[in-house]
Each structure stands twice: as C-alpha cells, then as structure tokens.
LOGU-66991 format. One line per 5 residues: their letters; for each residue x, y, z of C-alpha. Coordinates in nm, 4 decimals, always signed. Layout:
REM residues N
a) X:Y:Z | ...
END
This chain:
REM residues 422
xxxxx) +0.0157:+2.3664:-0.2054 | +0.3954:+2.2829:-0.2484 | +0.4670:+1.9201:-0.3274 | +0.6766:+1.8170:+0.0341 | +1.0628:+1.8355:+0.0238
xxxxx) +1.2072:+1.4930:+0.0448 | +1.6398:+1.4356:+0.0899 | +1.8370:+1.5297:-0.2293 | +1.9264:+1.1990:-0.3670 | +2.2911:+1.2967:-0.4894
xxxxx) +2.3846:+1.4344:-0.1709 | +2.2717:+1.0299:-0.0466 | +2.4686:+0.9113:-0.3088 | +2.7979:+1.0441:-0.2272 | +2.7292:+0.9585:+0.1495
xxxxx) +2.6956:+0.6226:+0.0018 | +2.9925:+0.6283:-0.1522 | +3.2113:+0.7833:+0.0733 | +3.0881:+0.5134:+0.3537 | +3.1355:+0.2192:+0.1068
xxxxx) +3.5371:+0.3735:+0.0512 | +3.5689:+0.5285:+0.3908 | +3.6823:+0.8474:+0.2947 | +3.5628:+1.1443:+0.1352 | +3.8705:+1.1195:-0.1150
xxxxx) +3.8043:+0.8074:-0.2909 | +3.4311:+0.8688:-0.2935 | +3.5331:+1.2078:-0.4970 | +3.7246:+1.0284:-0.7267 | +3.4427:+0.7489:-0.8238
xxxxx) +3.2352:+1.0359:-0.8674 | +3.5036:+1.2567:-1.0966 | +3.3720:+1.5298:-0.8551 | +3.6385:+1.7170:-0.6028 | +3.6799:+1.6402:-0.3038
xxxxx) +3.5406:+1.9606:-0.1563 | +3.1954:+1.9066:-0.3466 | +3.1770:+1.5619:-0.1538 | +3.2583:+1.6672:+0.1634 | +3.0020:+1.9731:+0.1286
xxxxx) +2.7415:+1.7225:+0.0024 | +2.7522:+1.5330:+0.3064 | +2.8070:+1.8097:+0.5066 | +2.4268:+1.9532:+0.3634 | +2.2726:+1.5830:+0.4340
xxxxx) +2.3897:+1.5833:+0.7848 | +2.2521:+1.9206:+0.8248 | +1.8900:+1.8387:+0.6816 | +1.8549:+1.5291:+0.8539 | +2.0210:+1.7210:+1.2193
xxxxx) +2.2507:+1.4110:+1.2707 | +2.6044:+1.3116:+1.1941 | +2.6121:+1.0486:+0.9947 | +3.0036:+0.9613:+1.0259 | +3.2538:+0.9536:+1.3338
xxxxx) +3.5449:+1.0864:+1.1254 | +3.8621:+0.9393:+1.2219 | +4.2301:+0.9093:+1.1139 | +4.1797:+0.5508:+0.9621 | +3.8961:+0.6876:+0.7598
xxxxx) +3.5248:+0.7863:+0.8004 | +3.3106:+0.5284:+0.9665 | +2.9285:+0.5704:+0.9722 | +2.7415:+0.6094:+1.3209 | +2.4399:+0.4503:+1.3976
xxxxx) +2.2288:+0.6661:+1.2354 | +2.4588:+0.6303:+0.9369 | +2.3857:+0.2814:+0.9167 | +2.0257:+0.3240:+0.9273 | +2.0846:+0.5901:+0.6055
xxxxx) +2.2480:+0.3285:+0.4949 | +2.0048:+0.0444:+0.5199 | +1.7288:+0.2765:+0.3573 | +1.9652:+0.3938:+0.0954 | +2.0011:+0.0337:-0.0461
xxxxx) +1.6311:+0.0299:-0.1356 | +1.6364:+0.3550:-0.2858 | +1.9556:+0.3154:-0.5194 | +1.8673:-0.0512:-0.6230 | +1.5470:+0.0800:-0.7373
xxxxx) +1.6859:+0.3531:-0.9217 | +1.9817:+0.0983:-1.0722 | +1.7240:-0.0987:-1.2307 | +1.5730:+0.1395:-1.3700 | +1.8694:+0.3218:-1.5336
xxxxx) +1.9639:-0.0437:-1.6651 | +1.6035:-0.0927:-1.7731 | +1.6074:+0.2093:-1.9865 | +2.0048:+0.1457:-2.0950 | +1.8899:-0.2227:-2.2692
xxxxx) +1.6276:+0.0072:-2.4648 | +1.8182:+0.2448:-2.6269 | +1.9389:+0.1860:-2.9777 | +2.3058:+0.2348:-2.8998 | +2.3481:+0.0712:-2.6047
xxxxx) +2.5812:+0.2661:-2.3368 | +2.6790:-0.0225:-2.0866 | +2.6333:+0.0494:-1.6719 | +2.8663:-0.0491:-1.4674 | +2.7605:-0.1838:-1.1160
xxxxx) +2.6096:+0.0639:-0.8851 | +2.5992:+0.2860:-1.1825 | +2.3547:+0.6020:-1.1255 | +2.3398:+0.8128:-1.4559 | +2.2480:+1.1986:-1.3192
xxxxx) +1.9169:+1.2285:-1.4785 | +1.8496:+0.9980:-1.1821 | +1.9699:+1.1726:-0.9074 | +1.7648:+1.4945:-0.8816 | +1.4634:+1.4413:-0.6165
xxxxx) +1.2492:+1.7207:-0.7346 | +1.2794:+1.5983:-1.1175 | +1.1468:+1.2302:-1.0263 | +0.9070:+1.4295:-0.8189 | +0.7771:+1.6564:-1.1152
xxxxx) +0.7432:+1.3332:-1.3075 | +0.5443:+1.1493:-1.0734 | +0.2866:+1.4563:-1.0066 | +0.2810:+1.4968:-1.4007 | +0.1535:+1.1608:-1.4823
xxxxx) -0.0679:+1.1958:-1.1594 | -0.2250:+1.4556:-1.3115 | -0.1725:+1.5036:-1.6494 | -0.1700:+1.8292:-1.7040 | +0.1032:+2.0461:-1.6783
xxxxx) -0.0222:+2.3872:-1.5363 | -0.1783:+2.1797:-1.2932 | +0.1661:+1.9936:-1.1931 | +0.3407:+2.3148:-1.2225 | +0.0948:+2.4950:-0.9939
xxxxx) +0.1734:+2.2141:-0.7105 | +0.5267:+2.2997:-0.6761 | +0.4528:+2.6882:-0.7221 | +0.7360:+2.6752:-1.0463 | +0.6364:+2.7507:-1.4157
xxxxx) +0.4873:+2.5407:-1.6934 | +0.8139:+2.5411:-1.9104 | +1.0267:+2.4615:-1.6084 | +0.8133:+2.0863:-1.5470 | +0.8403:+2.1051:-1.9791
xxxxx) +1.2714:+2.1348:-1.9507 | +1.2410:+1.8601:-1.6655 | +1.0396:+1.5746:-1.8083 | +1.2812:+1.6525:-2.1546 | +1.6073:+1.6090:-1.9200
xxxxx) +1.4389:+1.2963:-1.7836 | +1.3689:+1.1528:-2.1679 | +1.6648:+1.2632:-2.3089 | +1.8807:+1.0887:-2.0465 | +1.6454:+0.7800:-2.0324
xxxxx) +1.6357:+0.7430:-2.3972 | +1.2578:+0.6681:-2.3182 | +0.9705:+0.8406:-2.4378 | +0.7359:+0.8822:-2.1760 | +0.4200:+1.1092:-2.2255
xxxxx) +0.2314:+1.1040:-2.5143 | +0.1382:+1.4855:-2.5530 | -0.1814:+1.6522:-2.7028 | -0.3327:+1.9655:-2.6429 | -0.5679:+1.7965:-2.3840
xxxxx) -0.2687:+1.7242:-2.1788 | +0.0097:+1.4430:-2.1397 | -0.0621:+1.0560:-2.1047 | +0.1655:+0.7971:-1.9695 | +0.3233:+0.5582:-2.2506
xxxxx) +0.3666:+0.2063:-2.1783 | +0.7547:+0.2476:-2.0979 | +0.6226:+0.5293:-1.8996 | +0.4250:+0.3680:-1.6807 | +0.7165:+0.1017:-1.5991
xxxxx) +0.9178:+0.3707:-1.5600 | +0.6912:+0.5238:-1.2823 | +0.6960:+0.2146:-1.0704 | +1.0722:+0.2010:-1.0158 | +1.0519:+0.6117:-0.9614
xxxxx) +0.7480:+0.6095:-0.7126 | +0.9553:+0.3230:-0.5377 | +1.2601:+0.5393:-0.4557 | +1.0346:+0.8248:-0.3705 | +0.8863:+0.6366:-0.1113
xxxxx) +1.1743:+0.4345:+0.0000 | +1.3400:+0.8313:+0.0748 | +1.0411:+0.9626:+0.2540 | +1.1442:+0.6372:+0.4836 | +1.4940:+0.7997:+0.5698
xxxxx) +1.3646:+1.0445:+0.8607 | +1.1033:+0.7884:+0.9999 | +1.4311:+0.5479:+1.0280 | +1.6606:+0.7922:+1.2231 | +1.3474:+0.8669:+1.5029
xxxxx) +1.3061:+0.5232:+1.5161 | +1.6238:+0.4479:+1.6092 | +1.5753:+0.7000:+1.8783 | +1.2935:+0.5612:+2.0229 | +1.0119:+0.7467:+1.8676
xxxxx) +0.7820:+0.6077:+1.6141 | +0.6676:+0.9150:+1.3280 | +0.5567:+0.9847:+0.9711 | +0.1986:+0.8410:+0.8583 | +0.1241:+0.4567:+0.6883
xxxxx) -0.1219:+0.4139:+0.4390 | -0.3598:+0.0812:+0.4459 | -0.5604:-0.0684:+0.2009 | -0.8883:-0.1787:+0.3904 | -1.0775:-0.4161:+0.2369
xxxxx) -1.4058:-0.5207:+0.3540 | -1.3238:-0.7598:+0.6072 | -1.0691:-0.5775:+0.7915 | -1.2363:-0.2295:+0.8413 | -1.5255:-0.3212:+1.1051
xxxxx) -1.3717:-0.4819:+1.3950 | -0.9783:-0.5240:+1.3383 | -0.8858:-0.1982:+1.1983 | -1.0333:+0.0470:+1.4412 | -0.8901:-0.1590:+1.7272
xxxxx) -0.5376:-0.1650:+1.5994 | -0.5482:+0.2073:+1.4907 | -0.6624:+0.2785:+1.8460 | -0.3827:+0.0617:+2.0324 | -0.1249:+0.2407:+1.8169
xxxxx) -0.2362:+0.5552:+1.8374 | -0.2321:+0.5876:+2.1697 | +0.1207:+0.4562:+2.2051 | +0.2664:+0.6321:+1.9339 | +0.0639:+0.9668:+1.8925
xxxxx) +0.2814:+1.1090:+1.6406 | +0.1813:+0.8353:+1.3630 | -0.1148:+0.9757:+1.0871 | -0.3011:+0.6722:+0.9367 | -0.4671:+0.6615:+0.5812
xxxxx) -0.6921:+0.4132:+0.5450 | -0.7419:+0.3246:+0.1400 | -1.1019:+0.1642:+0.0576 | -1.0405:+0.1650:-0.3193 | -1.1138:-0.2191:-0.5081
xxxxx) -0.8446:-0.4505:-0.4209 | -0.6766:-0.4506:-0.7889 | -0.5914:-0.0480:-0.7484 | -0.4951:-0.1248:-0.4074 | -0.2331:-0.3640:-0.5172
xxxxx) -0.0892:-0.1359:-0.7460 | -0.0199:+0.1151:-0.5003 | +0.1239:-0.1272:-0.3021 | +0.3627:-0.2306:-0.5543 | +0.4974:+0.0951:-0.6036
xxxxx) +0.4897:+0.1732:-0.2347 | +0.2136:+0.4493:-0.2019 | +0.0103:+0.1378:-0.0061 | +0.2063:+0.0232:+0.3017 | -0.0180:-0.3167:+0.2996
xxxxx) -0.3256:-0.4534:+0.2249 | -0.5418:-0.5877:+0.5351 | -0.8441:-0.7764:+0.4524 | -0.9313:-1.1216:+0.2306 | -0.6432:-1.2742:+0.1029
xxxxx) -0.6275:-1.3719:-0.2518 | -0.3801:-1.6521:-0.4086 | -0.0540:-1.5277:-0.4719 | +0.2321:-1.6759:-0.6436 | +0.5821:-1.6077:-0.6275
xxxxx) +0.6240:-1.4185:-0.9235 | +0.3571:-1.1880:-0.8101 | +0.5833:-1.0060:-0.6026 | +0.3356:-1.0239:-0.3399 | +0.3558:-1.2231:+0.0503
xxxxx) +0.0220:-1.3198:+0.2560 | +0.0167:-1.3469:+0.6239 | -0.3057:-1.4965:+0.7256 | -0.4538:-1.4093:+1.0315 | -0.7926:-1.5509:+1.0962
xxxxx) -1.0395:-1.7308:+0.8807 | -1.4127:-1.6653:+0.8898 | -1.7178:-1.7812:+0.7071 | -2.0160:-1.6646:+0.5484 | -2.3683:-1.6162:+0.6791
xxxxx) -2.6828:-1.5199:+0.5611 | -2.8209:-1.1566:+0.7752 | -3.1314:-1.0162:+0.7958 | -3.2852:-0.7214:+1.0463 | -3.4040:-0.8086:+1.3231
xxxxx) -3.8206:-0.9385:+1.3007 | -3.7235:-1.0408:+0.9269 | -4.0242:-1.3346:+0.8291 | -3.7238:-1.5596:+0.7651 | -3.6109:-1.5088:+1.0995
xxxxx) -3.8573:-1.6963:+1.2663 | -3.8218:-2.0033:+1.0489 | -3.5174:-2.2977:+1.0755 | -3.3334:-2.5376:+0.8944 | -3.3573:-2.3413:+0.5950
xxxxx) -3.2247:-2.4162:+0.2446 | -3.0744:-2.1716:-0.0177 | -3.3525:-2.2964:-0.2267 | -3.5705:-2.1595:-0.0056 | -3.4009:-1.8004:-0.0570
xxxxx) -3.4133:-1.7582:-0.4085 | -3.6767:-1.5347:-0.4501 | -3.5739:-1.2911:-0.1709 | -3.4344:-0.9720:-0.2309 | -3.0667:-0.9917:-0.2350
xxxxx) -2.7908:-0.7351:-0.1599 | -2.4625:-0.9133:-0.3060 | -2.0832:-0.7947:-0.4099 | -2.0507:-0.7259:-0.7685 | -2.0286:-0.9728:-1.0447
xxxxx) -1.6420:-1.1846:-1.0377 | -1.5594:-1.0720:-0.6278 | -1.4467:-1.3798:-0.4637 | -1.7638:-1.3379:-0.2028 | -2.0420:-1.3328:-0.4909
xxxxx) -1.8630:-1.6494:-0.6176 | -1.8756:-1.8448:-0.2890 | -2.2527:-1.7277:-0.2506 | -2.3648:-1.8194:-0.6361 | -2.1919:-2.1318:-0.5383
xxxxx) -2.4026:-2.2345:-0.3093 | -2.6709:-2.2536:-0.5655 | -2.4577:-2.4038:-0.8378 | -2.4017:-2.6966:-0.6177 | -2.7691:-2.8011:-0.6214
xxxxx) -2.8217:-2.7096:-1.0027 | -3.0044:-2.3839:-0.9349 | -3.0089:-2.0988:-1.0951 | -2.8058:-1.7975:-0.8618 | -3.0574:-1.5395:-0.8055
xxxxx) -3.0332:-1.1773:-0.9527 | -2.9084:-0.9645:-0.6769 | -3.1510:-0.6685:-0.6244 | -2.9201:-0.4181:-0.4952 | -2.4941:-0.5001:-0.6431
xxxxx) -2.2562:-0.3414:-0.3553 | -1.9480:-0.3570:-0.1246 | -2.0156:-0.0393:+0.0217 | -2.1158:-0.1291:+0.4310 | -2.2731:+0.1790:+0.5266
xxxxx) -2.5476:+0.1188:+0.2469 | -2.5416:-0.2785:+0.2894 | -2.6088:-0.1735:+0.6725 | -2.9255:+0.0473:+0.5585 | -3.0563:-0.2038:+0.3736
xxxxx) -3.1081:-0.4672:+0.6012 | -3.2281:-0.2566:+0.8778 | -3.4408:-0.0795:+0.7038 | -3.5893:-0.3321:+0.4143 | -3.6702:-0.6783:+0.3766
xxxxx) -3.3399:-0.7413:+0.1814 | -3.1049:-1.0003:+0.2927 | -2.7555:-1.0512:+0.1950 | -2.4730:-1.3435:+0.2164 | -2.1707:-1.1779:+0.4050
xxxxx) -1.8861:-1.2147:+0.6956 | -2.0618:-1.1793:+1.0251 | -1.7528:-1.0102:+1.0834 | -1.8122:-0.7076:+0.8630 | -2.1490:-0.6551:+1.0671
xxxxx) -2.0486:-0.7576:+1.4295 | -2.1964:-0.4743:+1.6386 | -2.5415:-0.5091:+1.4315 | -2.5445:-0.8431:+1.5348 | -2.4176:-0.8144:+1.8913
xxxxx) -2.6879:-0.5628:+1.9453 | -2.9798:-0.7920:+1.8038 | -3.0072:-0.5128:+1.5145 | -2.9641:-0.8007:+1.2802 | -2.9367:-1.2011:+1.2570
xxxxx) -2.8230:-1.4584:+1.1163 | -3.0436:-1.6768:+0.9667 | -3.0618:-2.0380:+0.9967 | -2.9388:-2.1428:+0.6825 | -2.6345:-2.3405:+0.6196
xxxxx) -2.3450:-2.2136:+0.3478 | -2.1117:-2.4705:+0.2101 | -1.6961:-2.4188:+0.1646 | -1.6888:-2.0528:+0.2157 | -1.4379:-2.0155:+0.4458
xxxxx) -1.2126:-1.7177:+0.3525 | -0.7997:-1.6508:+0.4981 | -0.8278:-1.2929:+0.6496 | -0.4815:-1.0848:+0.6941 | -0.2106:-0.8855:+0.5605
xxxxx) -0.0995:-0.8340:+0.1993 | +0.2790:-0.6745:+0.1497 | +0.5192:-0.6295:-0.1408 | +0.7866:-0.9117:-0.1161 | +1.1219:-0.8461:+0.0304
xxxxx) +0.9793:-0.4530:+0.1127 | +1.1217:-0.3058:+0.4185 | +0.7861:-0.1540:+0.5598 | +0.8858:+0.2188:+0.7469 | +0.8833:+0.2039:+1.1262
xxxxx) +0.5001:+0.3783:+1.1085 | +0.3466:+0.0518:+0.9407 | +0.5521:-0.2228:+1.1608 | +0.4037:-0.0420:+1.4629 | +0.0119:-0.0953:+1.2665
xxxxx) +0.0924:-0.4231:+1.1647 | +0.2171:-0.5555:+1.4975 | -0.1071:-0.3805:+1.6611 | -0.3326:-0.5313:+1.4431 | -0.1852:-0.8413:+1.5437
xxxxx) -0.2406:-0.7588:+1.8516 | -0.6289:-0.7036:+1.7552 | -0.6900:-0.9995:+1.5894 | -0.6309:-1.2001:+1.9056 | -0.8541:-0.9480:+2.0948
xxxxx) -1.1475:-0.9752:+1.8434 | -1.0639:-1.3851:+1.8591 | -1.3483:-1.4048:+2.1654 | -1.6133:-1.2330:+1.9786 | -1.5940:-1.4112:+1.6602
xxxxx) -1.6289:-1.7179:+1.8542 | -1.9441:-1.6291:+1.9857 | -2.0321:-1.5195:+1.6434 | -1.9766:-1.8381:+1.5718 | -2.1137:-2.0389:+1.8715
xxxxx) -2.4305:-1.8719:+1.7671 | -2.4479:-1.9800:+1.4136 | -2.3500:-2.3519:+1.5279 | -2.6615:-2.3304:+1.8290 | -2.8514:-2.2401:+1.5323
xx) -2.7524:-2.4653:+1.2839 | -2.8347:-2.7746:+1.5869
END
C-alpha cells in the first residue's frame, strides 16, 4: 500500500512567502527562483487543495479566508522545520549560519521526510521502499540527500537493516511534527466550511475507555460522520511520545504530574477513587467494616509493579506496617481483569469507574472496605501550545460533554460505597 500523499511543502513555502510580501515578485526574489516558478507553485497548491488561496489585486495579492487558515497551519509546520534546520546547522563542524525563516531544501521535499519517517519505522529498506511502490536505491539516494544536507548522521546501517542514531531520533521528532502539522491543512479548509473531517488518534488509558470514551465517540460521531477515531491503548510512556511528535492527538485517562518543561498541559476533568471489587456471592461480600489486613491473603489481580494505581493500593498496607501482598495475577488489561472476578475468587483494588456496568448490573461489588488517599485527577493530556486539528477539538469538546453525562452515575457509584462504608 502507497504511503498517503500529503501537500508539497515548497509549493507552501512560496505561498508563504508570497503572502508575507504580497506579491508573487518579491516572494521570487527571496527565493532566487523566477517569478514564473512561484506563481506556478501556487498555482499547483491552489489546485490540490480546490481553493484559491489569494484575491489577487492591483495593490498586491492578499490571502482569502482559506488562505489564512493555510496560513495559520503553515506556521506550525515551518517553525518545526526551522528548528530543526538550526538544530542540525549548530552541529556541523563548519558552521553555515541561518538566517530567520531560513528553510535549507533538503527540508522542503514531503515525500523525502516521508521516506525517512517510514524508514526508521521500519527499519528496513525493501520494506520502506515496498510502501511507497519506489526502489530500494531510490529511499538509499533520499536518506543520503537528507544526511548530506543535515550534516547529521542518522541510521546506523548493518546488513540486518538501519537503526536510528541518537541525533536521529531528535531529528524524527521535529520531522514527524511537520508531517502531521500538513496532514492538518485539508481538515482546516473543511472546517472553515462547516464540515468537520480527517480521523484523531487518542491515547486511552484505563480510566477513560469504559464509560467516557464510548459516550463521546458516540455524540461525535453522530454529528460529524465523516470523522475516523483511533483509539491507542499502548502504556502511557509510548503514548506520550506519540503525542509529542503528534501521531497522538491527546491522552484521556489518569493524569500524571507535569511540569513546565515537560512540554506537556493537563486538563482535569473528574476525580475518582479506588475500591476494592469482587463478583457477585464473593465470601467477602457478605462481611462489613473490613480492613486491608483482613485482605492480605486473598488472591489479588493488581497493575504492574511502579503504575501509579499499584502504588496507591500497596499503600494502603504500608500505612499500617504490613507487608503488600503478592498479586496473583499482574495486569491492566480489563477484558481479563473482568474474567477474573466473575469467574474466580480473585479480587482486585481498582476505579469503580473502569467496571461501571459490572457493577450497575450486580455482576460485581464493592466491598466494604475502606482505601485511604487514593483519589486520582481523570482528563486530558495535550502537547503544550499544539494546535489540535478540527477532528480532535470536536472529541475533546464531546468528551466534555460526557463527563458531565457520566457525572450522575459516578455519584451513585459513590453513594453506594459511602451507604456501605456507614
């Protein structure tokens, strides 16, 4: 299968240019190109996007609306790009100085910085070559253009294939940025026109994916049809690194502590607690006021060893000088967790959340046993200053939208637990 055909980025940049001179003349000139080759280059973008993208008058060229939502987009993609090419200027020996808004060429061809991307995806070049239906020494002469004007090297080669270096991998971040700050550009325009397209990608972590996810996928779906959604289960490390190069839209689920140099911004949208389930008919169901002491030699299903959950639970035990018990059965994974407790005598220390329509149908309960401080901050992880495409504002403003819905039935959730706890 083809890798998809995104906008060619110097064709962008001389639409740039000739918006930020107003006229097709001085753009030419910046670029030591003729005028001709300008005009024709956004000529071709206005004819692959199917929208004109100046109203060209006798004072100059003046973009339209649709210009100015290129525009917009454009920023992202070129500032990422800038850095970059400054990035890997300050590393060569000889340093060649960029001026300001500087874009050396090896930067501006899409399908190159594609290549590159599928390359160290998967390392191997027949494999990369075979994806965009081209041959093995034409992905060989691209990643050499893309070293030799970088000044970086960044595969490490052996007969078993090609490995990211450690410039490499920096060098990646900034590239898979662009890429997906272009694939943006057509999502922009239709949502200027009123339509919402193109597909967001979520990380769903445990906490989101039972009761707020499905809800807000629903709501959006049916208002905006044309949107695909991706939903991302990996561990919540790899699903920061996507989002930081922008193959994640944003993370929903428990929020972790970020500081400002993380590059990272919470927005917390509910808080829940932990509780103790078993199925229904469990022998600890019947009994109340029970301690964690009590539970230590049941047979535990836990998160793995260092998750913020299997802290909070081992906590409870460090607090009265006990030992944590050994979990029985180590996993995040619901649908097994789910198995478990109906069909064993297995308990385990979760959100009530993460479980609700067990426990609304009487499948499973809650046992009466008071946990101490673990309270976690549910809601949406994003990449700092990110403009998120049209397709994820839509999901984040439904889930939003869900979280007040699902408000009612975590309170009873939790009206339940405090009946109990009395």
């Amino acid at each position: 299968m083809n890798a998809p055909d995104l906008l060619n980025l110097a064709h962008l940049r001389a639409f740039r240019l000739v918006a930020d001179t107003g006229s097709a003349t001085r753009a030419a000139a910046a670029l030591y190109r003729a005028q001709s080759a300008v005009t024709r280059s956004v000529q071709e973008l206005e004819t692959a996007l199917g929208e004109p993208l100046f109203e060209r008058k006798p004072s100059g060229m003046l973009p339209t609306a649709v210009g100015r939502v290129v525009l917009d987009r454009c920023a992202r993609i070129f500032g990422e790009l800038e850095e970059l090419a400054h990035w890997c200027a300050a590393r060569q020996t000889r340093r060649r100085a960029l001026g300001e808004g500087t874009l050396p060429a090896y930067l501006l061809n899409t399908r190159r910085l594609q290549l590159f991307v599928a390359l160290a995806r998967h390392r191997h070049m027949p494999s990369t070559a075979g994806a965009f239906g081209i041959s093995q020494p034409a992905v060989s002469s691209a990643m050499r253009v893309l070293e030799s004007g970088s000044g970086v090297t960044l595969f490490h080669r052996s007969p078993r294939g090609v490995q990211l270096t450690a410039e490499g991998e920096t060098f990646l971040l900034h590239v898979r940025r662009a890429l997906n700050e272009l694939r943006h550009v057509p999502d922009d325009i239709a949502a200027l026109h009123g339509s919402i397209q193109g597909s967001v990608t979520v990380g769903a972590l445990p906490l989101g994916r039972t009761l707020i996810l499905p809800a807000a996928i629903a709501r959006m779906s049916a208002q905006h049809p044309g949107v695909r959604v991706v939903t991302d289960e990996s561990a919540y490390e790899l699903l920061v690194a996507g989002l930081r190069a922008g193959d994640v839209d944003f993370v929903l689920g428990a929020l972790r502590e970020n500081d400002a140099a993380s590059g990272l911004t919470n927005e917390r949208l509910m808080a829940e607690d932990m509780v103790v389930l078993a199925r229904r008919g469990h022998p600890l169901a019947q009994q109340n006021a029970l301690n964690v002491s009590d539970l230590r030699n049941a047979q535990w299903i836990l998160s793995r060893v260092h998750s913020p959950a299997r802290g909070l639970f081992e906590a409870q035990f460090k607090r009265l000088k006990l030992k944590p018990p050994m979990p029985t059965v180590e996993t995040a994974d619901l649908a097994v967790i789910r198995g478990l407790l109906m069909g064993t005598d297995m308990i385990a220390a979760l959100s009530a959340q993460q479980l609700h329509y067990e426990i609304e149908s009487g499948q499973l309960v809650v046992l009466d046993v008071p946990l101490h401080n673990t309270r976690r901050e549910i809601g949406l992880t994003l990449r700092a200053q990110s403009a998120p495409s049209p397709a994820a504002r839509a999901l984040i403003d439904a889930i939003r939208l869900a979280v007040a819905d699902a408000a009612p039935a975590v309170r009873v959730i939790e009206g339940r637990m405090a009946a109990q706890a009395r």
